[in-house]
C-alpha positions as CSV (number, residue, x, y, z in Angstrom):
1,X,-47.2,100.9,219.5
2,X,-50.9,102.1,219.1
3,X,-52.8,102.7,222.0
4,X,-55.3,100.0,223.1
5,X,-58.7,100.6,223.6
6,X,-61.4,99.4,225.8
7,X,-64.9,100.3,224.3
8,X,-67.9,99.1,226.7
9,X,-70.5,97.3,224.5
10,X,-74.0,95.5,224.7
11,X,-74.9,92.8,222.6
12,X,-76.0,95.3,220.1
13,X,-72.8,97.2,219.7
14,X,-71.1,93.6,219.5
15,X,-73.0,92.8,216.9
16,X,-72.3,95.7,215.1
17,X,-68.3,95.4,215.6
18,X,-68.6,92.0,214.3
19,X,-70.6,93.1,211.7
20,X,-67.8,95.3,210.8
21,X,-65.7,92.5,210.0
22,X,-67.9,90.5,207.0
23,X,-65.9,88.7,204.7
24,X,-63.1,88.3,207.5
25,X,-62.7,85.1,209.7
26,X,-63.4,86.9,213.2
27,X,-62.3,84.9,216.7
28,X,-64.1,86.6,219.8
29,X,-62.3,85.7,223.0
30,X,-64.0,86.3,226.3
31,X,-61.7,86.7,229.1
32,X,-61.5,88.8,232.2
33,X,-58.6,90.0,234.3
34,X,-60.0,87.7,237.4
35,X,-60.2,84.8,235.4
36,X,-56.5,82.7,235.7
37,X,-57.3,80.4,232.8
38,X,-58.4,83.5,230.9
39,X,-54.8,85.5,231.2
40,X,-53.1,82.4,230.2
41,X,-55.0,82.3,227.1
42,X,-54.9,85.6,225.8
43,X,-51.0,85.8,224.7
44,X,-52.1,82.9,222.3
45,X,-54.8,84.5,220.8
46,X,-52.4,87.7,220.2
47,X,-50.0,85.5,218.2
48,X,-52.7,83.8,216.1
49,X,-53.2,87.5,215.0
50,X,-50.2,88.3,214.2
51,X,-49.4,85.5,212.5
52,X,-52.5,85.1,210.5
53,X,-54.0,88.7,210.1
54,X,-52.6,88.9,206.4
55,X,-54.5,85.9,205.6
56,X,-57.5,87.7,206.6
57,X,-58.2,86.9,210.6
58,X,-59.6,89.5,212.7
59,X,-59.9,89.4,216.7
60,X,-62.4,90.7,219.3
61,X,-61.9,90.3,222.8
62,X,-64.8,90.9,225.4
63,X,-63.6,91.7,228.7
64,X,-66.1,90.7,231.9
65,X,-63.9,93.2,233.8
66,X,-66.3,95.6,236.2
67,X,-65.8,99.4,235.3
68,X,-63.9,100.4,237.8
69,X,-61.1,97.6,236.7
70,X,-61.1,98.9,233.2
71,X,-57.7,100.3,233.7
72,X,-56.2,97.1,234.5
73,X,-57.8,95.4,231.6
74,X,-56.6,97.6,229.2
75,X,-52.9,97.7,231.1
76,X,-53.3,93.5,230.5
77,X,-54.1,94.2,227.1
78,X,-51.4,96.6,226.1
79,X,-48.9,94.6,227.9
80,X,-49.8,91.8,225.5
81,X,-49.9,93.9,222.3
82,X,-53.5,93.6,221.9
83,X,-53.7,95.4,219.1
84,X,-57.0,94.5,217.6
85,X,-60.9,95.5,218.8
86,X,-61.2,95.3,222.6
87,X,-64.7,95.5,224.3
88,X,-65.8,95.4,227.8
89,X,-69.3,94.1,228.6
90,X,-71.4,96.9,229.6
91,X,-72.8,94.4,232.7
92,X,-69.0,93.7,233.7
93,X,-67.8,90.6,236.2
94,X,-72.1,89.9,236.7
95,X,-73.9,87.0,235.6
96,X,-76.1,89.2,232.9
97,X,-72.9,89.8,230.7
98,X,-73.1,85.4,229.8
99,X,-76.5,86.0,229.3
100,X,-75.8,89.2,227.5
101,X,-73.4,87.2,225.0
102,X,-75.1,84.3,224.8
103,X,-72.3,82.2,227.0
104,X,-73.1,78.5,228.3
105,X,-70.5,77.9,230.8
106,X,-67.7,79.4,231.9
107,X,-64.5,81.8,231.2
108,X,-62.5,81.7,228.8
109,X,-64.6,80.9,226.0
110,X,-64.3,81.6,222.5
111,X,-66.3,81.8,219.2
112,X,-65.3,82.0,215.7
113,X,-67.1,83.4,213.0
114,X,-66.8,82.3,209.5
115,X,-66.8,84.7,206.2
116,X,-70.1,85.3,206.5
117,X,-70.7,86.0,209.8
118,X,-72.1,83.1,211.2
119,X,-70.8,80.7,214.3
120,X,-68.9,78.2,212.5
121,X,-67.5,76.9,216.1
122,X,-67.6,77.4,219.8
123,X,-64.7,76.7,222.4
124,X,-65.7,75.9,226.0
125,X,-63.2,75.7,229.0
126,X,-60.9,74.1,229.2
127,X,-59.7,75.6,225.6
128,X,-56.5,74.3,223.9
129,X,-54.4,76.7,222.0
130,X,-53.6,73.9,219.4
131,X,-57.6,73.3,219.0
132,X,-58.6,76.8,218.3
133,X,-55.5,77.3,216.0
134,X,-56.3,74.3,213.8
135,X,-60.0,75.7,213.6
136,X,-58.9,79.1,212.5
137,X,-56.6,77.9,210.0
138,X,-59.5,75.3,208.9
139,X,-61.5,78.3,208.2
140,X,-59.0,80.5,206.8
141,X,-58.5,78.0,204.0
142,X,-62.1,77.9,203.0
143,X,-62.5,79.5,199.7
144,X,-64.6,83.2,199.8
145,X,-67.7,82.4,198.4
């Protein structure tokens, strides 16, 4: 299994990850190790990856985790196969990293990105596997332009 990493980022090296990723369908998952709801969460967005990669998904996740629980993060991660782009907000468990990201409420959320880059929709606590699944696939379908 490859190693996980856990890169701290600002909003400018997130938007140069996602960047990365043009011409993908991207799904960013904020979570942190503190947040219950956000743990729960997490194995389901590992299995949309896997099971939708090929068809040309890509994950992010953005950890709130505070530096000095970056090992546990990453332990989380790996124990879930989280084998796609990990970040860490450089601002940690404060309330500058929702700032930072551009959040409106709480944790988990979730964004997904179409083709192009741009939000095509935005999942707010409480999130349903079920919905952000259906999105994704939504997406996925959409032609390349």
């Amino acid at each position: 299994m490859a190693e996980i990493t856990l890169r701290e980022a600002d909003a400018k090296q997130f938007a140069a990850t996602l960047a990365k990723y043009r011409g993908k369908v991207v799904l960013v998952d904020y979570w942190a190790t503190w947040c219950d709801p956000c743990k729960k969460l997490l194995p389901h967005t590992v299995a949309l990856y896997r099971e939708l990669a090929g068809q040309g998904l890509e994950v992010i996740t953005v950890s709130f985790d505070d530096a000095e629980e970056e090992p546990a993060a990453r332990k989380f991660l790996a124990d879930q196969g989280a084998n796609f782009e990990n970040l860490r907000a450089q601002t940690g468990a404060s309330s500058r990293s929702a700032a930072v990201f551009d959040i409106d409420g709480t944790l988990p959320f979730m964004r997904l990105y179409d083709r192009s880059g741009k939000i095509h929709k935005q999942f707010f606590a409480p999130i349903k596997p079920e919905e952000v699944e259906r999105a994704v696939k939504e997406l996925l379908a959409v032609a390349t332009s």
